[in-house]
N, C-alpha and C positions, 0 to 999 in steps of 0.2 A: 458639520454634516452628520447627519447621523444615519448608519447604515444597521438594517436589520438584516439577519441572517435566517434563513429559514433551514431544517436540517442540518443546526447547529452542531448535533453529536455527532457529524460525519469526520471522517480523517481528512476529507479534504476540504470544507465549509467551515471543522470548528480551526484549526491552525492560519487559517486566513481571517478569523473574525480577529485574533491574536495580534497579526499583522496588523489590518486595519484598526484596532486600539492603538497601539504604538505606533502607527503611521500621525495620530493626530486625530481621529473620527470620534465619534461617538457610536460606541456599537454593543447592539441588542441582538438575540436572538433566541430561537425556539425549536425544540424537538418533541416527538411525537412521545419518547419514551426516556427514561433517566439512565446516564451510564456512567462510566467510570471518565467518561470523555466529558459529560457533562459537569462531574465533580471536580474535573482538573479544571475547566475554564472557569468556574466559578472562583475554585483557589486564586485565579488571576485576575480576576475583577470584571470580569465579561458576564451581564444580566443574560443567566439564560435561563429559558420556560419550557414547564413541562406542558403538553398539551394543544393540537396547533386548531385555532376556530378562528372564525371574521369576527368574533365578539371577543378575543383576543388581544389581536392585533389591533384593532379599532383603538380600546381601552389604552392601549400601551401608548396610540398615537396620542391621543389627547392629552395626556402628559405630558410625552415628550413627542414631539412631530418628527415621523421618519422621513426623509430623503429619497432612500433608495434601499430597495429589496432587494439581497443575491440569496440565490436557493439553488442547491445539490440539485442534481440529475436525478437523482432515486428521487427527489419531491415529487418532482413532475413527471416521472415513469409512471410513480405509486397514482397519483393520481393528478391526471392534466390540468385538470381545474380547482387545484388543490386553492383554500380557505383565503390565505395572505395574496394569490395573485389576484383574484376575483375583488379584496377589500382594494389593491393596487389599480384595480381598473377603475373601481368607482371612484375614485381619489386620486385621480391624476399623479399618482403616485410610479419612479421609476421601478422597473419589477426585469432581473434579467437574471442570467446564470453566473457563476464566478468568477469565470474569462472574462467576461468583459469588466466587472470591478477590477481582477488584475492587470488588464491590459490597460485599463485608466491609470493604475498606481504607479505601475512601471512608464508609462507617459510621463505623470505627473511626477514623479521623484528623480526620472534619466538615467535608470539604471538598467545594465545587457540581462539577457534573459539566460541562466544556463539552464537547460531543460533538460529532464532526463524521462525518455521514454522505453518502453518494453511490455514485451508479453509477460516477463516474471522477474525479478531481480532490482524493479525499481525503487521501493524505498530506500532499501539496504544503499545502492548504490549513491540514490539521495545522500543520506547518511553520510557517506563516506566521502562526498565531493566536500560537504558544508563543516565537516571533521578537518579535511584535511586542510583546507583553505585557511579554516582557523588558526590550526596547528601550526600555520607558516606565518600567522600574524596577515593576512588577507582577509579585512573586514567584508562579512555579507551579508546579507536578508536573508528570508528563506520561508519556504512554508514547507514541514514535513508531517508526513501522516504517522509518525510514531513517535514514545518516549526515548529519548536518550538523556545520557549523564551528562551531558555536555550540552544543552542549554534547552530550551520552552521547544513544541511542536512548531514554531510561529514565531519569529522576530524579524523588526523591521529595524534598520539601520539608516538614516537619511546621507550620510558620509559614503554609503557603500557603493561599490561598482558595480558588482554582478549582483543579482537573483537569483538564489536555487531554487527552482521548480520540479515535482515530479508529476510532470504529463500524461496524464490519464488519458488511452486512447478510447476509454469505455465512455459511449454520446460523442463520440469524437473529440471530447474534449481538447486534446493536444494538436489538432488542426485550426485552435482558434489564435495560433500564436506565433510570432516569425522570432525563433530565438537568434541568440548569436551563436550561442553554440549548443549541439547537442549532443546528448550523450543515451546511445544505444544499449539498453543493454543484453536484450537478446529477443527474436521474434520466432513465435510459435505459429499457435489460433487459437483464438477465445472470443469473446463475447459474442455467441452466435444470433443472439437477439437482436443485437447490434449492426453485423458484420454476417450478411446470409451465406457467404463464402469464403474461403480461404484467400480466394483473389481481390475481394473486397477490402477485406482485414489486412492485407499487404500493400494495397492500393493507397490506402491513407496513411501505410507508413511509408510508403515512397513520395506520397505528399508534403507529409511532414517535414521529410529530409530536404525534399525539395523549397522548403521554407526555412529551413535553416543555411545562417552562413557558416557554419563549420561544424563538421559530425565529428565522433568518434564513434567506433563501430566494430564488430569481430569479421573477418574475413566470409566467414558462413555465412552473416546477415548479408551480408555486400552481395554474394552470388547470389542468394536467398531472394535477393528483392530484385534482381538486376538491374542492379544500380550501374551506372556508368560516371567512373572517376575523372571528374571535372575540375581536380585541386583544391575543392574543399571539403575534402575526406583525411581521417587519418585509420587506417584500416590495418589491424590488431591482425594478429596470426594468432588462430588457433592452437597451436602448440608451440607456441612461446616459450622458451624453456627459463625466461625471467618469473614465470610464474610461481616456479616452485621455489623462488627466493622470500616470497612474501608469508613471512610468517602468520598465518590466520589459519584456524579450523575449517575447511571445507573447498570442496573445488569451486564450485560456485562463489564463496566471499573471494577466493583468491582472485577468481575471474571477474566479478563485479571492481574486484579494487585495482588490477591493472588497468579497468578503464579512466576508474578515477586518475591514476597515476599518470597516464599518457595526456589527460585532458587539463588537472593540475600543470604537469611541467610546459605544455600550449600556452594558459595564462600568467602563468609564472618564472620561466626558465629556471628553476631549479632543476638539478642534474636527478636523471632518472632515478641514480641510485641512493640517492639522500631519501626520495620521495618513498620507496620502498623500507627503508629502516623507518621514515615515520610512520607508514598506515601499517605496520607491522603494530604498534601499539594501539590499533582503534580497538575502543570498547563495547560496538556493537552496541544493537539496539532493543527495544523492547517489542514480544511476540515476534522476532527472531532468533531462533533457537535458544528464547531465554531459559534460564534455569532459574522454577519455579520455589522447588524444592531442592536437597540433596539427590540426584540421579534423576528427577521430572523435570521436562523440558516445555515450553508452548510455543507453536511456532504456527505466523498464520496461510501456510503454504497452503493453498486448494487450485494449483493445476497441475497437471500430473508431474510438468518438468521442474517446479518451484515441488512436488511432494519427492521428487527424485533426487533433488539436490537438497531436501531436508536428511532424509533419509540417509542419504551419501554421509554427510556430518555428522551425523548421530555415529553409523558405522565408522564413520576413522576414529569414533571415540570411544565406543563401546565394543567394536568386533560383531560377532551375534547375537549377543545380547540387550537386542532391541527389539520393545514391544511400544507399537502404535495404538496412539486412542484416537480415531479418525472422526472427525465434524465436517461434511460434506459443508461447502459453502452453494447455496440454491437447491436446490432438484430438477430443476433447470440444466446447470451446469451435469449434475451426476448422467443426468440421460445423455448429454452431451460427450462427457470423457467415459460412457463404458465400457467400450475396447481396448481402455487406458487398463482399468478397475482391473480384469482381468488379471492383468501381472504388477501392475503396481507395486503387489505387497509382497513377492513370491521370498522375499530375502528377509525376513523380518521373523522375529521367532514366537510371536503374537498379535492378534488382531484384534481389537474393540471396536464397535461400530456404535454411536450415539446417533440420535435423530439429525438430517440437515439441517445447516439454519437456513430457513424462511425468508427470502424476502422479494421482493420484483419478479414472484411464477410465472409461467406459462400454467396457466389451473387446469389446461387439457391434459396436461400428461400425467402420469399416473405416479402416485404418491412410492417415491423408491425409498421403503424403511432401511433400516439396520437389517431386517433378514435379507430383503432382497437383494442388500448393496452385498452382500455375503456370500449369496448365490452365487454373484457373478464375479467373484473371485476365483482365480484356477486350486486354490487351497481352501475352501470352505472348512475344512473341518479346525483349524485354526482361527478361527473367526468366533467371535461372542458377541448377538447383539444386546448392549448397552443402553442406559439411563443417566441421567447424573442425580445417582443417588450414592447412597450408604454403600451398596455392593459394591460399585464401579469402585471408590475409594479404598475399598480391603483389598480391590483390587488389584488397584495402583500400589497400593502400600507394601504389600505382599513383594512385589516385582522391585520394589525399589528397595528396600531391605535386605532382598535376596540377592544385589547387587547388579540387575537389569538396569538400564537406561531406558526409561519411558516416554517415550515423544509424544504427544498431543498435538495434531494438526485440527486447529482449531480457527472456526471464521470468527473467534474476538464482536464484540457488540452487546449490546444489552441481554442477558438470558442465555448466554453461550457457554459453551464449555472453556476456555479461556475464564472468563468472568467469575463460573463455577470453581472452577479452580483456584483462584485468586483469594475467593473467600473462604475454602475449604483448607488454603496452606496458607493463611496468611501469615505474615512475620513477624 
C-alpha cells in the first residue's frame, strides 16, 4: 500500500510517514516549503516534495499509484480545498487526516495506545515515557515530534505492546482515540481558534479522559476539570516532595518526569525509586532548552506557561543573567496571550523581539510587530525590537561572551529563528 503524506514537514505528519515506512507501506509525501524536518526524512529514505499542485500528485500517481492520503490539520486550515484532496476526489482515491491512518495501524498491528496530552509539556513528556520504557528494556513504537539522541522521530516496532503518542488537542485531534492509558501533563487555554472558550477547551479534555482507560494526571488538573474519580485515575499531588529527588534541570522537566514515573511503574512495577535514579539520566531533547552554542539556548516554548517554565530553567541556571530572544509563534496567538506579555519578562535582564512566525492568521487582526509586542510589556525600555540579521548576532555574541545565558524562544520551522540560529552557529 502506498501512503502519501501531505504536510510532510510537520512534527506530527513527518514522524508518522517514518512509522508507516517501517510499519511495511510504501510512503511518499509533500510540503509546501523545505526544512530541516524535510532534510532529516529524506536521510531516512521517505521521498519527499517540495511544492504541493494536482499536477503534482497526479504525476507521482502514475508512477507509483497511491492508496491513501493522510494530511496535517494546518493543510486543511491553510486551505479546505487544498490541491491533493481535490486530485483524491477525482480518483476515488482515500483522503483523511492522521488519526485515522493511526487508528488503522494500531488496529492492524494490536498494539495499547499510551497517549500523552496537554496544554504545555507534551513532547518533553513524550520523550521521557518512550526514554524511559527503553531504558528498562520495554520494547515500543512511537511517534515523536522532536529530535532525540536516543533514536528517529518515528519508529515502529511489530513485537511492541504499547504506542507512544503525543495527542494533539489542536483540531481536536486527541479526541479521535480511546487510549489505554493516558498521560496528562498539564491544562491551561489555547487554541482559541479552535476552542471559542475556556469551557470548551476543558470540555474535550474531560472527553478525552473520559475515553481513556487509565489517566495520570496532577491533582490541580483533577479539580481543574472536575473530574469525578471513578478508579481509573492515578492523581499526582502537587507538592510531591519526591520531586525534588529527581535529578533534571527545571521544575517543569521535574514535573513532566514524575508523571512519566508513576505511569512507567503502572506498566511495569518497577519500584518507584529505581524509576527515579533512571530518568535522572534522560538526555533531553531537541528545541527544548537545547544548547545551541556555549551559553545560547533554543527552546520552542510559545505559551506563556511553557515561556514560564523555559524561563524558570534558564534561571536555576544562570541566576540573572538571562537574556531572551522571543519569536512569537502566530499573531494570532500574541493578541490572544497579551495580558500574559505584560509580565512575562519582568525577571529577565534583556529583551529581543523578532518578527512572529506566520502561519493559520486570523488577517483581521492587526499585524502585532516587535515594537508593539514591546509596548505591551510592563518594562519597555529593556526591550529591542529585532531581525535575524548581523546585529541581532553581535548581539547575542556580545551577551554570551559576557557570560549571560541567552534563551531563544523560538516557533522552529522553515525561516525561523531556531533555523536561523542553527545556521548561524553551526558546528
Amino acid at each position: 500500500m502506498h501512503i502519501f503524506f501531505c504536510g510532510i514537514g510537520g512534527t506530527g505528519i513527518g514522524p508518522l510517514a517514518m512509522i508507516a515506512k517501517e510499519a511495511g507501506y510504501d510512503v511518499s509525501g509533500t510540503d509546501k516549503q523545505d526544512s530541516q524536518y524535510i532534510q532529516y526524512l529524506r536521510k531516512h529514505g521517505i521521498e519527499s516534495y517540495i511544492g504541493q499542485s494536482y499536477e503534482a500528485i497526479e504525476n507521482l500517481h502514475k508512477t507509483k499509484p497511491i492508496d491513501w492520503v493522510v494530511y496535517s490539520s494546518a493543510v486543511a486550515i491553510e486551505d479546505p480545498n487544498f490541491p491533493e484532496k481535490k486530485f483524491c476526489e477525482d480518483n476515488q482515491i482515500k483522503c483523511t487526516k492522521r488519526d485515522d491512518f493511526l487508528n488503522h495501524l494500531l488496529q492492524e498491528k494490536n498494539q495499547k495506545l499510551i497517549a500523552i496530552a496537554g496544554t504545555h509539556g507534551k513532547t518533553t513528556t513524550t520523550a521521557m515515557t518512550i526514554w524511559l520504557l527503553k531504558y528498562i528494556d520495554i520494547t515500543v513504537s512511537y511517534t515523536l515530534g522532536a529530535k532525540t539522541s536516543f533514536g528517529n522521530m518515528g519508529h515502529f516496532n511489530p513485537d511492541s505492546e504499547y504506542f507512544i503518542y503525543e495527542a494533539d488537542e489542536f483540531d481536536r485531534n486527541f479526541l479521535s482515540f480511546n487510549p489505554y492509558m493516558s498521560i496528562i501533563s498539564g491544562v491551561d487555554y489555547d487554541h482559541p481558534d479552535i476552542y471559542p472558550t475556556r469551557e470548551d477547551y476543558e470540555q474535550a479534555f474531560r472527553n478525552f479522559i473520559g475515553q481513556s482507560r487509565w489517566t495520570v494526571l496532577w491533582g490541580s488538573d483533577f479539580d481543574r476539570l472536575k473530574l469525578e474519580d471513578q478508579g481509573h485515575f492515578n492523581i499526582l499531588s502537587d507538592s510531591d516532595t519526591n520531586l525534588q529527588k529527581i535529578n533534571l534541570l527545571g521544575e517543569v522537566n521535574r514535573r513532566d518526569a514524575w508523571l512519566v514515573i508513576q505511569a512507567v511503574n503502572e506498566i511495569s512495577g518497577i519500584p518507584i525509586e529505581d524509576l527515579i535514579a533512571h530518568m535522572s539520566h534522560f538526555p533531553g531533547i531537541s528545541r527544548r532548552f537545547e544548547e545551541i552554542a556555549p551559553n545560547l539556548y533554543s527552546d520552542y516554548a510559545h505559551t506563556p506557561e511553557k515561556i514560564r517554565g523555559a524561563i524558570q530553567i534558564a534561571k536555576e541556571k544562570a541566576a540573572n543573567n538571562v537574556v531572551v530572544v522571543y519569536e512569537g509563534l502566530h499573531n494570532t496567538r500574541q493578541h490572544f496571550i497579551k495580558k500574559d506579555l505584560e509580565h512575562l519578562f519582568d525577571d529577565i535582564k534583556k529583551l529581543y523581539i523578532v518578527p512572529s512566525y506566520l502561519a493559520r492568521e486570523d488577517k483581521s487582526l492587526e499585524l502585532l510587530t516587535p515594537d508593539k509586542l514591546i509596548a505591551l510589556t510592563s518594562q519597555p525600555e529593556k526591550g529591542a525590537p529585532s531581525t535575524l540579521d548581523e546585529i541581532l548576532k553581535k548581539n547575542i555574541d556580545d551577551h554570551c561572551n559576557n557570560g549571560d545565558l541567552v534563551l531563544c524562544l523560538t516557533a522552529g520551522g522553515g525561516g525561523s529563528l531556531d533555523e536561523w540560529l542553527r545556521k548561524e552557529y553551526k558546528k
